[in-house]
N, C-alpha and C positions, 0 to 999 in steps of 0.2 A: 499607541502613545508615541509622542513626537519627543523625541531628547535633547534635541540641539535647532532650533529654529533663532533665527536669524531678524529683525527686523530692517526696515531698511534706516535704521539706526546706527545699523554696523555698516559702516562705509566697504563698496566693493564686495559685500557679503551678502546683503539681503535687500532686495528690490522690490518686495511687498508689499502693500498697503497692510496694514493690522485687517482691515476691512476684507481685502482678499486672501490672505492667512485663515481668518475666522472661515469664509465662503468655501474654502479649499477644504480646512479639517471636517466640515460636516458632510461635506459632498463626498468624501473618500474612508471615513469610518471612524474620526481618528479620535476619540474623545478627550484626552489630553493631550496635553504640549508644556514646552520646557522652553519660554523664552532667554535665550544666554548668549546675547550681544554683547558686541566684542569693545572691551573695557569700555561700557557703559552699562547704565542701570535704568536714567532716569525714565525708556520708556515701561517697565515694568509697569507700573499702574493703571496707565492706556491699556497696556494688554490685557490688564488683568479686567477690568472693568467694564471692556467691550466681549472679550470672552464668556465673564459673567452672566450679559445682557442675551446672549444668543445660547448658552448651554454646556460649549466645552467646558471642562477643568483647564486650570493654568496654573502654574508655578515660575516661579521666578529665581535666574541663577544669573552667572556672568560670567564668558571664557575671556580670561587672560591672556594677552599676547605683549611681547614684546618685539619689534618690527612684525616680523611675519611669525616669530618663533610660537608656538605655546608653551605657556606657563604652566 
């Protein structure tokens, strides 16, 4: 299980494609993932929906920052 994944939604943080994220967890074992982009939400549904279509589990969260701090 993956806890803290990133898209490249979160600026500076995640340089992924969803498409290459999904390629990545099934090549490496990893059956779910915890997307929690940094104060953002809206790609949540992408993820979930393309994770869907190929097999992982997905969940959807959001890590809070303030500049660099966490919340």
């Amino acid at each position: 299980m993956l806890l803290n994944v990133h898209s490249y939604y979160s600026l500076r943080y995640g340089r992924l494609s969803f498409e290459q994220k999904v390629q990545d967890m099934m090549q490496f074992g990893n059956d779910t993932a915890v997307l929690t982009d940094i104060n953002y939400s809206s790609a949540v549904v992408d993820f979930v929906l393309r994770t869907r279509d190929q097999g992982p589990n997905s969940l959807a969260g959001m890590e809070f920052r303030n500049d660099n701090e966490l919340i």
